[in-house]
C-alpha positions as CSV (number, residue, x, y, z in Angstrom):
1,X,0.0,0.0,0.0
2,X,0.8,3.6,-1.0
3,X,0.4,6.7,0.1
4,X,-0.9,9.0,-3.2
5,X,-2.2,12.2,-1.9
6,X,-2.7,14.2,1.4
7,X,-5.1,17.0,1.9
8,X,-6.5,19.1,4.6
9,X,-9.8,21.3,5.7
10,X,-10.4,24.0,8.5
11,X,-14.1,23.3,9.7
12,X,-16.3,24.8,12.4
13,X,-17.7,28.1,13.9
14,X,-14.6,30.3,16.3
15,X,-17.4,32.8,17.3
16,X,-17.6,32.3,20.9
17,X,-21.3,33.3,21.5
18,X,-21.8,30.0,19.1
19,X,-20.1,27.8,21.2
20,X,-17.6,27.5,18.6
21,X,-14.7,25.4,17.6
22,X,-12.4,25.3,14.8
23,X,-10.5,22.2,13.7
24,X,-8.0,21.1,11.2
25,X,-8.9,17.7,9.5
26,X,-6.0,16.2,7.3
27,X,-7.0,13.1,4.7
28,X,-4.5,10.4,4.0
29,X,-5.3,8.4,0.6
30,X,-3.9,5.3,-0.6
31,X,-3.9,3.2,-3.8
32,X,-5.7,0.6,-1.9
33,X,-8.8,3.0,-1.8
34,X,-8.0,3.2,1.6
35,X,-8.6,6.8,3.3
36,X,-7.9,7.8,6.3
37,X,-8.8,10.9,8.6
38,X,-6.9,12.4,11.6
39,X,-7.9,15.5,13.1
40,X,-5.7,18.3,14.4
41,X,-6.0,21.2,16.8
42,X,-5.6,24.6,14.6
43,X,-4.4,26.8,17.6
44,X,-7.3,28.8,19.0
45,X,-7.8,32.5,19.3
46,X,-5.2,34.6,17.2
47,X,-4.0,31.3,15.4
48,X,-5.3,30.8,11.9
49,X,-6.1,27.3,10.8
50,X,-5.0,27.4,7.5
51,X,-1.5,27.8,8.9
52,X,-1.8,24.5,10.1
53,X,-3.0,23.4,6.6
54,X,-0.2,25.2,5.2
55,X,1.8,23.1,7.2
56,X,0.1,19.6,6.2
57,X,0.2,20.5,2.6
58,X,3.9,21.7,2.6
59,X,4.5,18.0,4.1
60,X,2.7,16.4,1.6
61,X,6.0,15.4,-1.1
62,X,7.5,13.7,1.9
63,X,4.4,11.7,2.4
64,X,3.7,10.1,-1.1
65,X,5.1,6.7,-1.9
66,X,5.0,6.3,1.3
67,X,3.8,3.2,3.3
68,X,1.5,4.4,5.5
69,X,2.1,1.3,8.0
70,X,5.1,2.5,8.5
71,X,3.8,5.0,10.7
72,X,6.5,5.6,13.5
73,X,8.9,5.9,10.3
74,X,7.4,8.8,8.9
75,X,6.6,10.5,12.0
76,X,10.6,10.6,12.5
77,X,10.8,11.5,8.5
78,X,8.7,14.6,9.0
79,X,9.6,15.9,12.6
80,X,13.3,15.6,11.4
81,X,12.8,17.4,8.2
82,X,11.3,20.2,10.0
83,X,13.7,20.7,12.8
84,X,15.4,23.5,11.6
85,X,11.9,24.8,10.9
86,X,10.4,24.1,14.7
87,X,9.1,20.9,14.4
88,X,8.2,20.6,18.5
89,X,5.8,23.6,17.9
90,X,2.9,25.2,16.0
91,X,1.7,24.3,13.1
92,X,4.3,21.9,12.6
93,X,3.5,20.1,15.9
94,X,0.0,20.3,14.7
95,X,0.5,18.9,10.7
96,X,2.5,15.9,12.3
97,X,-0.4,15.3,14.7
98,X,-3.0,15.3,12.1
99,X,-1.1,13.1,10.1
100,X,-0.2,10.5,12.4
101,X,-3.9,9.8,13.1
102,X,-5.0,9.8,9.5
103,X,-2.2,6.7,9.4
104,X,-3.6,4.9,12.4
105,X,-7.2,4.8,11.0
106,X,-5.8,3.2,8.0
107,X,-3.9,0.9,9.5
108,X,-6.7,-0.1,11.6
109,X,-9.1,-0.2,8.5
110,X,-6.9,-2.3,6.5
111,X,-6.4,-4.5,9.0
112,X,-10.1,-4.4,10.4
113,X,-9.0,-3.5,14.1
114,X,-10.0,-0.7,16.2
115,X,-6.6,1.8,16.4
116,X,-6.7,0.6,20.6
117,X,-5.0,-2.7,19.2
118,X,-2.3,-1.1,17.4
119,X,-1.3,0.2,20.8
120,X,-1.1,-3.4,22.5
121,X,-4.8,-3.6,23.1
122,X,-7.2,-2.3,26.0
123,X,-6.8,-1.6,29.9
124,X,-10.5,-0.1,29.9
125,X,-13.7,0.5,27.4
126,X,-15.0,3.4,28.6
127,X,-13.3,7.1,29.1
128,X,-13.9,8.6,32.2
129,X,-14.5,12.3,31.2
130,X,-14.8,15.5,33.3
131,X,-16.9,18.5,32.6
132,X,-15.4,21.7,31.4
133,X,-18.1,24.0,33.1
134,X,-15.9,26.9,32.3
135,X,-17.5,30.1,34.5
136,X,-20.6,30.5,36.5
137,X,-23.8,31.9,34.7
138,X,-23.5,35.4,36.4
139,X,-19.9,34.7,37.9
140,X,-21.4,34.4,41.3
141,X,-20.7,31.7,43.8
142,X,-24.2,30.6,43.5
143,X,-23.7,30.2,40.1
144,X,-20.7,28.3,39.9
145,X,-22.3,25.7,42.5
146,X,-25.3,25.6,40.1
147,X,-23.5,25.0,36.7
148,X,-22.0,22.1,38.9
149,X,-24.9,20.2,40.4
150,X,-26.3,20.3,36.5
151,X,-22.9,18.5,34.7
152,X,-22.9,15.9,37.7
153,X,-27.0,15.4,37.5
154,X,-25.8,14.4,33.4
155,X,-23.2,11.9,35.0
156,X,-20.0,13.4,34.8
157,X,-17.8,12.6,38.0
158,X,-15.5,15.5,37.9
159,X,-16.0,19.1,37.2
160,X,-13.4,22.0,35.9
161,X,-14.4,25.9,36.4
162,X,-12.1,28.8,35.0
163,X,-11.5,31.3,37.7
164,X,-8.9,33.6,35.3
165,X,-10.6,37.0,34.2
166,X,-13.8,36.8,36.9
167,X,-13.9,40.7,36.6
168,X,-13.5,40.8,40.3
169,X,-10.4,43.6,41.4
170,X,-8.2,42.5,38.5
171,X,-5.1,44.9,39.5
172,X,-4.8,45.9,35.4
173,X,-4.7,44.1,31.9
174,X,-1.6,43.1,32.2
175,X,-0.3,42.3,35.8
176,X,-0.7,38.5,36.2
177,X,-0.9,39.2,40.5
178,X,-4.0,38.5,42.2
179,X,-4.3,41.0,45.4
180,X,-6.5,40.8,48.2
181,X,-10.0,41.3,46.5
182,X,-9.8,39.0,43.6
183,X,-7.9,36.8,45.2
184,X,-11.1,36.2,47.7
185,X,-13.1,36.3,45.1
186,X,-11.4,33.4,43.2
187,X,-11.1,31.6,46.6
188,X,-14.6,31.7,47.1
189,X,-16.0,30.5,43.7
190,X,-13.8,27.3,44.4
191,X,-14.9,26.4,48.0
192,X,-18.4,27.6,46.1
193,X,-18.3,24.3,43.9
194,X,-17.0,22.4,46.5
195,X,-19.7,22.9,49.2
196,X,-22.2,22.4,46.3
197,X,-21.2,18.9,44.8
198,X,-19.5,17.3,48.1
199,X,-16.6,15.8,48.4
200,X,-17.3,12.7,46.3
201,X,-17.4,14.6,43.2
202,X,-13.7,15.8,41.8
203,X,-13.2,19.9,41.2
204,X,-10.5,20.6,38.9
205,X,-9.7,24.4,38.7
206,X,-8.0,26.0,35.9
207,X,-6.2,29.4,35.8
208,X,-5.1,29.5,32.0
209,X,-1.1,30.4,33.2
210,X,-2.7,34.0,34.3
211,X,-1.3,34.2,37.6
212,X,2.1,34.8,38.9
213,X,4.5,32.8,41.2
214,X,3.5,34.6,44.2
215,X,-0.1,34.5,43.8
216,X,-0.4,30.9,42.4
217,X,1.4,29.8,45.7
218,X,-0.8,31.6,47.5
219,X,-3.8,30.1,45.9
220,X,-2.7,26.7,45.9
221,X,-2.1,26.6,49.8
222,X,-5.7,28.0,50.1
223,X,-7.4,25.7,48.7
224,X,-5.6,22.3,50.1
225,X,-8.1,21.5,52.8
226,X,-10.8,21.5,49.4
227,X,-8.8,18.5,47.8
228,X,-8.8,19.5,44.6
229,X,-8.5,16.9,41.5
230,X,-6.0,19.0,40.3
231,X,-5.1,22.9,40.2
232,X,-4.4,23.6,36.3
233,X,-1.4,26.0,34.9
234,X,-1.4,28.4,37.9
235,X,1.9,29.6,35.7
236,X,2.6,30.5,32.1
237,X,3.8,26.9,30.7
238,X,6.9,28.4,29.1
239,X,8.9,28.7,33.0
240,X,8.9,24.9,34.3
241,X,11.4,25.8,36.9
242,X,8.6,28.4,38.2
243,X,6.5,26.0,38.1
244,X,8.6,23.4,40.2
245,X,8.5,26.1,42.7
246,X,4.7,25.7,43.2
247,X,4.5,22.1,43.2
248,X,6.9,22.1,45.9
249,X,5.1,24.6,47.9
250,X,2.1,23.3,48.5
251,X,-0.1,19.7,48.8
252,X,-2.6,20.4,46.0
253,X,-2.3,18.7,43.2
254,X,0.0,20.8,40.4
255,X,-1.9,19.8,36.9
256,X,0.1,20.9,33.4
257,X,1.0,20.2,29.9
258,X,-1.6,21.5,27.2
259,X,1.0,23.7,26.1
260,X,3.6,21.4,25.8
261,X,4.6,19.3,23.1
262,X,6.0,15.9,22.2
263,X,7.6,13.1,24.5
264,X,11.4,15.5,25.0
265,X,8.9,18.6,26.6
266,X,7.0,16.3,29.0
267,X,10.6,14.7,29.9
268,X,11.7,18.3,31.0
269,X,8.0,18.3,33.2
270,X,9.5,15.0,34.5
271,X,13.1,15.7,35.3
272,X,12.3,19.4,37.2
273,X,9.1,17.3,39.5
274,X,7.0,19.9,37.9
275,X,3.6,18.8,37.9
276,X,1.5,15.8,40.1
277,X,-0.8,15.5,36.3
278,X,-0.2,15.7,32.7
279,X,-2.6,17.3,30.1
280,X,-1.4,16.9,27.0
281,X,-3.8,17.7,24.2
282,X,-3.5,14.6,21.9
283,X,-5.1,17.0,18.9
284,X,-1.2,18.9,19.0
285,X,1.3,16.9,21.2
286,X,2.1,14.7,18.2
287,X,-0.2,12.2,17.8
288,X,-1.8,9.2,18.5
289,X,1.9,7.5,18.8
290,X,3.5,10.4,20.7
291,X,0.6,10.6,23.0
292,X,0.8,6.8,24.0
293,X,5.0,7.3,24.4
294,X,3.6,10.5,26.6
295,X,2.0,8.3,28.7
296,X,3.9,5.8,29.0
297,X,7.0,8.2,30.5
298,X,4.4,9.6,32.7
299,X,3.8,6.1,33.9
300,X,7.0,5.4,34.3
301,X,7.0,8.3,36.7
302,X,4.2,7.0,38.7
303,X,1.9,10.4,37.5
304,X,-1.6,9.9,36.3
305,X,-2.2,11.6,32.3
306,X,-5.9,13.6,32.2
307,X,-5.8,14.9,28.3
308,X,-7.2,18.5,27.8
309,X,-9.6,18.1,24.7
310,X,-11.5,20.5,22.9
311,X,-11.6,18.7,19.7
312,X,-14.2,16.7,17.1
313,X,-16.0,13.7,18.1
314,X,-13.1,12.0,15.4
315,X,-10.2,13.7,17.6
316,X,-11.8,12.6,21.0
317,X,-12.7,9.1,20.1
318,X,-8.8,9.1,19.0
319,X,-7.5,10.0,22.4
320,X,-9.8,7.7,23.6
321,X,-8.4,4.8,21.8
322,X,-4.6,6.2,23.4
323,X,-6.6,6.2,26.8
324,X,-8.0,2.8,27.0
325,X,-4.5,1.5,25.7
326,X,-2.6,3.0,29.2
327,X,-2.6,2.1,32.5
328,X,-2.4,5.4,34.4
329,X,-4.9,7.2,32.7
330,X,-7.4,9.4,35.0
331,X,-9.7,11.6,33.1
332,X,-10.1,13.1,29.8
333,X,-11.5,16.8,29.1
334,X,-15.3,17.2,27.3
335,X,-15.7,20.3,26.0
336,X,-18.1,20.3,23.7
337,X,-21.6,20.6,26.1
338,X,-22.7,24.1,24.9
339,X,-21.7,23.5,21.0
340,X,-25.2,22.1,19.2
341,X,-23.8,20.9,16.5
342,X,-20.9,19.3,17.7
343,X,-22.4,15.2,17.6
344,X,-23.2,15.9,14.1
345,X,-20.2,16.7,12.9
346,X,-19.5,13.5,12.9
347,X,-20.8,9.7,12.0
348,X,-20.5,6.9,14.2
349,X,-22.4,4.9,17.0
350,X,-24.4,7.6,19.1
351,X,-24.5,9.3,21.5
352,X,-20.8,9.8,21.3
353,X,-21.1,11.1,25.1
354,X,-23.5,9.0,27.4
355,X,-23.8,9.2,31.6
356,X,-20.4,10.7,32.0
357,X,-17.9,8.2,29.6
358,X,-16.9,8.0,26.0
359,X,-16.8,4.1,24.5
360,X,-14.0,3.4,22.7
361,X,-15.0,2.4,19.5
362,X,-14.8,-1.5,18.3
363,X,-15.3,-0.3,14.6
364,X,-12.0,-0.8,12.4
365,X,-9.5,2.5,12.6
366,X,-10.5,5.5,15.0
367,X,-14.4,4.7,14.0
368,X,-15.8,7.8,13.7
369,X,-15.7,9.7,10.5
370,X,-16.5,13.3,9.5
371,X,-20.5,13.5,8.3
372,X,-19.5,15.3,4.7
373,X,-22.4,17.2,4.0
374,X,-22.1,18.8,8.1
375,X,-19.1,19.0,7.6
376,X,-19.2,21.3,4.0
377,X,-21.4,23.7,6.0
378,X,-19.3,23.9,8.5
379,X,-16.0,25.1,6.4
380,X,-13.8,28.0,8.2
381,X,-14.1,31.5,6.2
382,X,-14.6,29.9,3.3
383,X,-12.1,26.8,3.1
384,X,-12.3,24.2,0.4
385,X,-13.6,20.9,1.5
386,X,-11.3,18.7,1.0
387,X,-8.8,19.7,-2.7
């Protein structure tokens, strides 16, 4: 089998008030008739997709001829190539991600195995996934408790709010310290959640890397006795030293990694006892290969992997085939509760989302595919569908 032709499409809706999402979908096809689809994160606010198609396209002489069994091969052939080029990030990062899952779900397909078997098989068939609630209606307490109760009364077993930008005695635009009034406010809306859902529920808190040294050790000591699931990039993910610093300061749990990319950047995370978590995003970390060699160092180093996931039903059900094939996997991000058309975006067995879990799919490859005409009304200012 041959590789003859690689293409990509930006699809979905960035306006925010539309629950929006924007994705990057690459198509591998073969002489075999064989096609397969990988989806790719295309970099969020500020980041256009079609660099990331750029990216996929510009890689596309040093994919044909190619055996597309030989996945981990090419992988190297292309990160190599573009090394001199950044190759570890955006849209690089991103092009090699897309195409590595478009070469699992033909592998799978022409061998009529789900993509979990091409990893050594299953520890689990259904994905535990947490809730992004994001913020209260009204940013309130009260309404941070009651965004909670409603994602665990649809069977979600953790929760994550975002207490960045509240609009609660923010110092100015650009100082990343929280003083005394916002940092009460923020400390509030957490023990908020908490009182409302118990103890038996996990809270995850996320702080988007807004806050500074001094304040994110502050907040991290005053929330221990609230046993958080994790407290997400109280730092900018660019300093890991810095963030060392809070892990070692406190006993709530230190959660990173959504901006960090490939196996060598998580290895750094490792060496400096950053982090207690890992959240890689398995739409640009590298792949559905990568992300299972991600996990495995993380095992190695006795710390749980929760992906962060904002992607497709295709992309999801691909990190779910990564997370049923590892042992320390702990939760994995859905995003996707306030976007109406996000289920049919895509074809495969339905509900994609049911009581709380994801099912890994038994269908040959990833086993969801892009629904074409959704997905033609969905194309990104005007994007071809698909060259």
């Amino acid at each position: 089998m041959k590789i003859t032709d690689v293409q990509a499409s930006v699809i979905g809706r960035p306006e925010p008030d539309s629950g929006g999402s924007v994705w990057t979908f690459v198509r591998v096809y073969t002489d075999e008739g064989i096609t397969g689809t990988g989806e790719c994160n295309s970099g969020g606010p500020g980041f256009s997709g079609f660099a990331t198609k750029q990216a996929i396209l510009a890689l596309r002489e040093l994919l044909i001829g190619e055996d597309p069994f030989n996945i981990n091969r090419i992988y190297e052939k292309l990160r190599r190539a573009g090394r001199y080029g950044g190759a570890s990030n955006a849209p690089l990062i991103f092009a090699l991600t897309g195409i590595d899952n478009a070469l699992h779900d033909i592998v799978g397909k022409a061998l009529g195995v789900p993509v979990y078997q091409l990893l050594g098989g299953k520890f689990r068939d259904d994905i535990r996934l947490y809730a992004d609630c994001h913020f209260g209606e009204d940013e309130s307490p009260a309404s941070f408790g009651d965004k909670a109760l409603r994602a665990v009364d649809e069977g979600f077993g953790a929760v994550k709010f975002d207490v960045d930008f509240t609009g609660h005695g923010k110092l100015d635009a650009w100082n990343w310290t929280l003083g005394a009034q916002e940092m009460t406010h923020v400390i509030g809306l957490i023990e908020a959640v908490r009182e409302a859902i118990g103890f038996e529920v996990d809270l995850a808190i996320d702080c988007h890397g807004h806050f500074d040294l001094p304040s994110a050790i502050t907040l991290a000591r005053a929330v221990e006795p609230l046993r958080l699931l994790w407290l997400e990039e109280p730092l900018p993910a660019e300093n890991v030293a810095a963030l060392a610093q809070v892990r070692a300061a406190t006993s709530t749990i230190i959660c990173t990694g959504e901006n960090q990319y490939t196996r060598f950047e998580f290895l750094e995370l490792f060496a400096r006892q950053a982090c207690d978590v890992i959240m890689p995003d398995l739409a640009k970390a590298g792949g559905i290969a990568e992300g299972k060699r991600i996990a495995d160092l993380a095992d190695a180093h006795y710390i749980p992997i929760a992906p962060h996931n904002v992607s497709s039903p295709l992309g999801m059900m691909a990190a779910c085939h990564v997370m049923a094939a590892v042992p320390n996997f702990l939760f994995l991000e859905f995003h996707a509760r306030s976007i109406p058309w996000w289920s049919d975006l895509c074809d495969g067995e339905k509900p994609f989302v049911r009581d709380g879990v994801m099912t890994v799919s038994q269908a040959p490859g990833i086993g969801v595919e892009l629904n074409d005409e959704v997905a033609r009304s969905l194309l990104w200012n005007g994007d071809s569908y698909f060259d």
